[in-house]
C-alpha positions as CSV (number, residue, x, y, z in Angstrom):
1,X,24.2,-123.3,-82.4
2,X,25.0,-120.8,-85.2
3,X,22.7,-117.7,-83.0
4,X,24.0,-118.8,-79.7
5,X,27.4,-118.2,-81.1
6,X,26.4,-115.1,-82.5
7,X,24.7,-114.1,-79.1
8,X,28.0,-114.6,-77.2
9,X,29.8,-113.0,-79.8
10,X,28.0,-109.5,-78.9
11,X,29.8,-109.9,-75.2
12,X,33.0,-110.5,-76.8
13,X,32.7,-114.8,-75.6
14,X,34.4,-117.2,-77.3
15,X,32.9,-120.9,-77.4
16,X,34.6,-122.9,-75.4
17,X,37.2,-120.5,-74.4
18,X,38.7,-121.2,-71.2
19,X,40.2,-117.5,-70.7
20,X,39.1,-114.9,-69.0
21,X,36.0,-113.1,-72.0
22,X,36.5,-109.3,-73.0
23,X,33.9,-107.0,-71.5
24,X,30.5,-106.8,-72.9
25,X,30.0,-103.3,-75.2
26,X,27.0,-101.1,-75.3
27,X,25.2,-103.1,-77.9
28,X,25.1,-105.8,-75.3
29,X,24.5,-103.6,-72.0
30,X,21.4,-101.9,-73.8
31,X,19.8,-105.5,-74.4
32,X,20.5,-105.8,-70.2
33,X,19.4,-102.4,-69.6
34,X,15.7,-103.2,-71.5
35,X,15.0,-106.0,-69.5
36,X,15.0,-104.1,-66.4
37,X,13.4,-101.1,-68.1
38,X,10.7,-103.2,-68.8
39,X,9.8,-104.0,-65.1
40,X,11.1,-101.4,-62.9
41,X,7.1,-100.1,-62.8
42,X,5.4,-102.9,-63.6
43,X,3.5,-103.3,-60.4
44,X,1.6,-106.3,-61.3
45,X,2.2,-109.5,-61.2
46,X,3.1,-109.3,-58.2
47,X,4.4,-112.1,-55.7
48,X,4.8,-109.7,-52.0
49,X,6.3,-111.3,-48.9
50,X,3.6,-109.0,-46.4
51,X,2.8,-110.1,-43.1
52,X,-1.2,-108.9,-42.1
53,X,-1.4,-107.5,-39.0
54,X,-4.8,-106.2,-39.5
55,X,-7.1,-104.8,-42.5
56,X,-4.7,-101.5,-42.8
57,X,-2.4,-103.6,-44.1
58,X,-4.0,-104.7,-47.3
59,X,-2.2,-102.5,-50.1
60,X,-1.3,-102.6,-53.1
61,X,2.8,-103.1,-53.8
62,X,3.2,-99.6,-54.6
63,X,1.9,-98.0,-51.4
64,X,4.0,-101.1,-49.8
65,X,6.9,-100.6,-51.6
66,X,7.0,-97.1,-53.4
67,X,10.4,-97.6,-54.6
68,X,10.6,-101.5,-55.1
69,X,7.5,-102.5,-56.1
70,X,8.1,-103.7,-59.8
71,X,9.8,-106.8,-61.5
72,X,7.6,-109.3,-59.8
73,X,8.3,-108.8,-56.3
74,X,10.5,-107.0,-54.1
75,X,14.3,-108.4,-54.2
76,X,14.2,-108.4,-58.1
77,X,12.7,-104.5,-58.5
78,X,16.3,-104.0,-56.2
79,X,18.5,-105.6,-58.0
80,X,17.3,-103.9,-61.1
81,X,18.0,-100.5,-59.8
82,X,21.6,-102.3,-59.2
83,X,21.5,-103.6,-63.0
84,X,20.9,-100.1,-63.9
85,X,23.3,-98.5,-62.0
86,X,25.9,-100.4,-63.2
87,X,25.1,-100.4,-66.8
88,X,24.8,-96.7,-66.3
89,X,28.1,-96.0,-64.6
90,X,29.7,-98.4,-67.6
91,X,28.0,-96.9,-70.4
92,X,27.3,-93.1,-69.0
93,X,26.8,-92.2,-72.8
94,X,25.2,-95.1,-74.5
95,X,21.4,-94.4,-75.7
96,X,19.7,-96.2,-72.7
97,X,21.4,-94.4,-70.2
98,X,19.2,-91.3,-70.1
99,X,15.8,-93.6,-69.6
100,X,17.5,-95.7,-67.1
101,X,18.5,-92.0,-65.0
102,X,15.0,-91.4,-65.2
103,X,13.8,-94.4,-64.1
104,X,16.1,-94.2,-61.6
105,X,15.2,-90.7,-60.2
106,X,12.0,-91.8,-60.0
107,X,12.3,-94.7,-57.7
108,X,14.7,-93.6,-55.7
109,X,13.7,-90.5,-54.5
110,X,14.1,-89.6,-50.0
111,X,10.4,-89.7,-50.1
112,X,9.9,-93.2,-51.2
113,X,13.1,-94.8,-49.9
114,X,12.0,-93.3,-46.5
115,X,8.5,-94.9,-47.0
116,X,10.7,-98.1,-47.4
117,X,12.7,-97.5,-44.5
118,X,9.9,-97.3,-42.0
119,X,7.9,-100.8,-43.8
120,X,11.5,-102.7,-42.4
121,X,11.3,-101.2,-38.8
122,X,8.5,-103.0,-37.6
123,X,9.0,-105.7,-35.8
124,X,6.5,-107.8,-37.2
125,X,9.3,-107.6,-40.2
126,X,12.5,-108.7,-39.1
127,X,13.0,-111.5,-41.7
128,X,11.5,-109.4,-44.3
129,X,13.7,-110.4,-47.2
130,X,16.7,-111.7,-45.5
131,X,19.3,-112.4,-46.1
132,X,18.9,-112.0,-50.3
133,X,16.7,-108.9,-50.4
134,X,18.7,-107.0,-48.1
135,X,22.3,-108.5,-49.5
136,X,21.3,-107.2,-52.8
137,X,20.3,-103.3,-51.5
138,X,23.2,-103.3,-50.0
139,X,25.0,-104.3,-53.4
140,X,22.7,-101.3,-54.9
141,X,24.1,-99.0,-52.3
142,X,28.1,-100.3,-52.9
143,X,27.6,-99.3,-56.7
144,X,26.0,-96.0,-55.9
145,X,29.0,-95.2,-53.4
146,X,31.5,-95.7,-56.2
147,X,29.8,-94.1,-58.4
148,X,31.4,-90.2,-58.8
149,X,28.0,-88.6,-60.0
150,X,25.9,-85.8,-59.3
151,X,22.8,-88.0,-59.1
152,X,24.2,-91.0,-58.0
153,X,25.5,-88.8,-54.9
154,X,21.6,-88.0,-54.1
155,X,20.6,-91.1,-54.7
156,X,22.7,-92.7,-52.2
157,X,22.2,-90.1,-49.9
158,X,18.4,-90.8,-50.1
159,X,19.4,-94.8,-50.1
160,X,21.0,-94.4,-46.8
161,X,18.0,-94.9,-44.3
162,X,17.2,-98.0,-45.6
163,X,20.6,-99.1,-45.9
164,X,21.2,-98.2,-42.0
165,X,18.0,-100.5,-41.0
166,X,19.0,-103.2,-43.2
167,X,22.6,-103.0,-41.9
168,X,21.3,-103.5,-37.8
169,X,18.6,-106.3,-39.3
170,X,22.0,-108.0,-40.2
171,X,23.9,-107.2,-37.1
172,X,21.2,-108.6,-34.8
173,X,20.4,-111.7,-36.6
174,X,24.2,-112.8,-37.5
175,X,25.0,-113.9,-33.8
176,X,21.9,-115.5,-33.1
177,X,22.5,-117.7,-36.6
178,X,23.3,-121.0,-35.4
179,X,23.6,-122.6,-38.9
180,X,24.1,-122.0,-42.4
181,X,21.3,-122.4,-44.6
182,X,22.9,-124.4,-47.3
183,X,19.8,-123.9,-50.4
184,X,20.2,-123.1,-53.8
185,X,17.6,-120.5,-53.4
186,X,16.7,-116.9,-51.5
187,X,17.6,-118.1,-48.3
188,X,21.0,-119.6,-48.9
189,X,23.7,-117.6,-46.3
190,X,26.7,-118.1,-48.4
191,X,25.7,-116.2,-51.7
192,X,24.5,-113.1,-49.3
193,X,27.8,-113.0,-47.0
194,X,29.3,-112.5,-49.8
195,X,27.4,-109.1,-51.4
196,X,27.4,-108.2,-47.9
197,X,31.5,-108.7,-47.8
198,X,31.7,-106.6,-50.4
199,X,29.5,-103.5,-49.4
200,X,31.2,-103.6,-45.9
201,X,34.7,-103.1,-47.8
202,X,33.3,-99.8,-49.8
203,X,31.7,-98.6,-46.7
204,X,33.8,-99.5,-44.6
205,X,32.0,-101.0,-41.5
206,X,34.6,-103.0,-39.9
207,X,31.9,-104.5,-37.6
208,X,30.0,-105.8,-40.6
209,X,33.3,-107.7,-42.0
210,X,34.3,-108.7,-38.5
211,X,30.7,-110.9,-38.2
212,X,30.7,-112.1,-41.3
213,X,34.9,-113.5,-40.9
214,X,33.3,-114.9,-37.4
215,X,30.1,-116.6,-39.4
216,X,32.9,-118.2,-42.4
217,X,34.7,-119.6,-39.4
218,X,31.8,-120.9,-37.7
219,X,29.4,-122.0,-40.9
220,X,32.4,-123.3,-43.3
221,X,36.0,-122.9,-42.4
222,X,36.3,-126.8,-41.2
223,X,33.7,-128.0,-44.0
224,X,35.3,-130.9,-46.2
225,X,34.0,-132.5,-49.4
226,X,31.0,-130.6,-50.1
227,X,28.4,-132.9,-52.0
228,X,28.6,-130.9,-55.2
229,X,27.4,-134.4,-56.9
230,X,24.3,-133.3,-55.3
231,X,23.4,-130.5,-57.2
232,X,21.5,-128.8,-58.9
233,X,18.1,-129.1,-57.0
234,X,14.8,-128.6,-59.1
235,X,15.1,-125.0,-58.2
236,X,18.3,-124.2,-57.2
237,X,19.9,-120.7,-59.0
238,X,22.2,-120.4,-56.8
239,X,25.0,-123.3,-55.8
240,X,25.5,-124.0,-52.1
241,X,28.8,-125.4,-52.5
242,X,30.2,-123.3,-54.6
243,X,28.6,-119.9,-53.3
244,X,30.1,-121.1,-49.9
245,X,34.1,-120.9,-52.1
246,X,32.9,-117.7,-53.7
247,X,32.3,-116.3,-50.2
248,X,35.7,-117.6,-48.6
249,X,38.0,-116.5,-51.6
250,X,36.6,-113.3,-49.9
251,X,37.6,-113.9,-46.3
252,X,40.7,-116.3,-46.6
253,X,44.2,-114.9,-48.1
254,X,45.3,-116.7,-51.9
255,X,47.5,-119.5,-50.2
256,X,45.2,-120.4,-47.1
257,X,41.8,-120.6,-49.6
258,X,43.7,-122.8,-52.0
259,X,44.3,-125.4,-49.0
260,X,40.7,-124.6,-48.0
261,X,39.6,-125.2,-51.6
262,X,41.0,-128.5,-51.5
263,X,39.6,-130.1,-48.6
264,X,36.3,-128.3,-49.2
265,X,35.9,-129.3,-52.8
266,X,38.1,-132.0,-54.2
267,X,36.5,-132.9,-57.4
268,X,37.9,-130.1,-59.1
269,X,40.3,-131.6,-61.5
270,X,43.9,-130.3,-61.8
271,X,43.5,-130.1,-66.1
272,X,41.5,-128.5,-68.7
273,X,38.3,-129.9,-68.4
274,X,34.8,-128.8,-68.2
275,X,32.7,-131.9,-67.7
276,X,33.1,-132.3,-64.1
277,X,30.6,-129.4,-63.8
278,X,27.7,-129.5,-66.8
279,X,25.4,-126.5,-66.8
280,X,21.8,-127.4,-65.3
281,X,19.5,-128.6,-67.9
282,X,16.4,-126.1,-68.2
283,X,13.1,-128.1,-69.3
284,X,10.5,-125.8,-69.4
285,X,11.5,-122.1,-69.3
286,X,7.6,-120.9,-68.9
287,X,7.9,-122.8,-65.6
288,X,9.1,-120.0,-63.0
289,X,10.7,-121.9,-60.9
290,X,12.0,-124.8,-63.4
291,X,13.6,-121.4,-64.8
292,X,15.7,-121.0,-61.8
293,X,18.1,-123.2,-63.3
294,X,19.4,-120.3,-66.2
295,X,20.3,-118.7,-63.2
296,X,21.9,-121.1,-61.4
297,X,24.4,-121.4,-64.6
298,X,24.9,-117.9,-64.8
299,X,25.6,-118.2,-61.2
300,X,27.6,-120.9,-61.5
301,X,29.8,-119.1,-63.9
302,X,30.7,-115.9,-62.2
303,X,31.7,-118.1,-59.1
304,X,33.6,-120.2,-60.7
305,X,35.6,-117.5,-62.1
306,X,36.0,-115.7,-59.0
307,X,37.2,-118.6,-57.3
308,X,39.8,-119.4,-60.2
309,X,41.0,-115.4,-59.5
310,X,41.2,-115.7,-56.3
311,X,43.8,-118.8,-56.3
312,X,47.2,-118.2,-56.3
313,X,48.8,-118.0,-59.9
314,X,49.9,-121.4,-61.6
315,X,47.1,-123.3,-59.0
316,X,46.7,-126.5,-61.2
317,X,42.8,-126.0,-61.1
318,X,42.4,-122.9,-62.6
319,X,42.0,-124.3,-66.2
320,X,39.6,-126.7,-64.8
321,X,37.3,-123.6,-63.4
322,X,37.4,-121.7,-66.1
323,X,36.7,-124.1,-68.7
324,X,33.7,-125.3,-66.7
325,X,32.5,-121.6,-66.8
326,X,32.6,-120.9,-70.2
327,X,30.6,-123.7,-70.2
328,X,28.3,-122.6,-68.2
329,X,28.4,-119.2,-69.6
330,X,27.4,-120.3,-73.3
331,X,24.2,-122.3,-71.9
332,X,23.1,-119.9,-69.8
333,X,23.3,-115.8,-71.3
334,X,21.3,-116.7,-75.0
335,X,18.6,-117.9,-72.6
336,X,18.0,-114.2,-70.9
337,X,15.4,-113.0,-73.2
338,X,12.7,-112.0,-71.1
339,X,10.5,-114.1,-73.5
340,X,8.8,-115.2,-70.2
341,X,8.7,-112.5,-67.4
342,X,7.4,-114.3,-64.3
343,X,10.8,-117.0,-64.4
344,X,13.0,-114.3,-66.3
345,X,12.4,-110.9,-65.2
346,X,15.4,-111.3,-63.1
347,X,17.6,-112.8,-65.1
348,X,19.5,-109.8,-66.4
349,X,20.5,-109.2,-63.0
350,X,22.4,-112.4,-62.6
351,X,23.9,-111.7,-66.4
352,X,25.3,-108.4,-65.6
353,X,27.2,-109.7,-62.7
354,X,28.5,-112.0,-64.2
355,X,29.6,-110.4,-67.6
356,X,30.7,-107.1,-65.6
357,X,32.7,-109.6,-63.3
358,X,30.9,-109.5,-60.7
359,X,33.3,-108.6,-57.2
């Protein structure tokens, strides 16, 4: 218990604090920052989601994917650009931040990300890591928008091919969705509205949001008592119930997602307590897919906080949120170690959302 403490400590966490934690510092961010280091061009293993269409297309992930072809497979090698990024623009002068520029630069280069571009225009690929591959460029593309940088600028510039083909992917399969897919793992719709929410409000597509308000109508808006007893599943990382609030604190103004909130979840309690959620219990961490459940906690956590935010001050179950996340918190960041890189390598991701707080 004494290291775990001392763990949190370095990201400014208290044990069993029920308050919003203090940002992490460098110290912290460079232990982040090394995990995706470490895997950003480490082509093998690798697990590829490529469909054959004939003997051509047997090759290796880095003539597949020049500029994601690390950190086990293709989703994870993009969200570690975005853990970089965001470490980066945090910490512009801490001592990881000229390795990660490099690594950066050379990933995401016009030549590569159009090499990437063209793989997702084929037909043959128009579920090619949808929605959680696609959810998470976009979040890559978001933190390079915001970013006021010389680099970041051509970066995003160079992004902005594969963002355009992965935007009209979205557009085309949104009202042909007939149901949400209510998993704990890639293929859950809630957790990837909600990246995709908040790209659309820093580039400003209008058409984007409008779908995705039409899909939280159609999907979950009437949804009452969500089976949160339920969870986790073996493998969940992500909740389905409470990805699904995270998405419609996004959607739904303060007062109208607290009456939501109600109907949709009414176990929450209305008092300080943290046991009506306990964090996943993680058996085996070599197990890559028993491992999922480190992130479903960290998960967990940053949703529960941004639902607490996102409820109208003196809401009765704020305390009740936020306790359960600190819960959740101090189970879940001493575990991302990188100790076992097929079930962790993309586990910093899901830390630096959460301890950069996420959207």
């Amino acid at each position: 218990m004494r290291a775990t403490i001392s763990w949190l400590a370095l990201l400014g966490i208290s044990a069993g604090a029920s308050a919003a934690p203090a940002p992490i510092d460098a110290a912290a961010a460079s232990r982040f920052a090394q995990l995706a280091l470490t895997c950003l061009h480490q082509e093998y293993p690798n697990k590829i989601a490529h469909v054959l269409a004939s003997d051509t297309d047997v090759k290796p992930p880095r003539d597949l994917y020049p500029a994601f072809h690390g950190c086990y497979d293709w989703h994870s090698a993009v969200h570690g650009h975005w853990l970089l990024v965001r470490l980066v623009r945090r910490f512009p002068d801490a001592g990881f931040a000229a390795s990660a520029r490099a690594a950066l630069a050379r990933n995401l280069t016009p030549q590569n990300l159009a090499a990437e571009a063209g793989y997702l225009k084929r037909t043959d690929r128009a579920s090619f890591e949808r929605p959680y591959g696609l959810a998470w460029l976009l979040a890559l593309s978001a933190e390079l928008r915001t970013w006021n940088d010389p680099q970041a600028r051509e970066w995003s510039a160079a992004l902005l091919p594969l963002e355009r083909e992965a935007v009209a992917k979205i557009k085309r399969w949104l009202p042909d969705l007939t149901y949400p897919i209510r998993v704990g793992e890639h293929d859950q719709t809630a957790f990837a509205f909600g990246l995709i929410w908040d790209w659309s409000m820093v580039a400003g597509d209008d058409a984007m949001r409008a779908q995705l308000a039409d899909a939280a109508r159609r999907f979950y808006s009437r949804d009452t008592d969500c089976p949160l007893r339920f969870e986790p599943s073996g493998h969940d990382f992500l909740s389905p119930c409470l990805a699904e609030a995270d998405f419609m604190r996004r959607v739904l103004p303060a007062r109208e997602f607290a009456v939501w909130l109600r109907e949709a979840l009414p176990p929450i309690p209305r008092s300080a307590n943290a046991g009506w959620l306990p964090p996943a219990i993680v058996s085996n961490r070599a197990d890559p897919k028993l491992a999922h459940l480190d992130g479903l906690n960290l998960s967990r956590a940053w949703m529960l906080e941004g639902i607490a935010r996102s409820l109208p001050r003196g809401d009765r179950r704020i305390d009740a949120l936020l306790s359960a996340a600190a819960k959740h918190r101090e189970a879940a960041l001493p575990q991302v170690t990188g100790e076992h890189y097929e079930g962790g390598h993309w586990l910093g991701t899901f830390a630096v959302y959460l301890v950069t707080g996420g959207e």
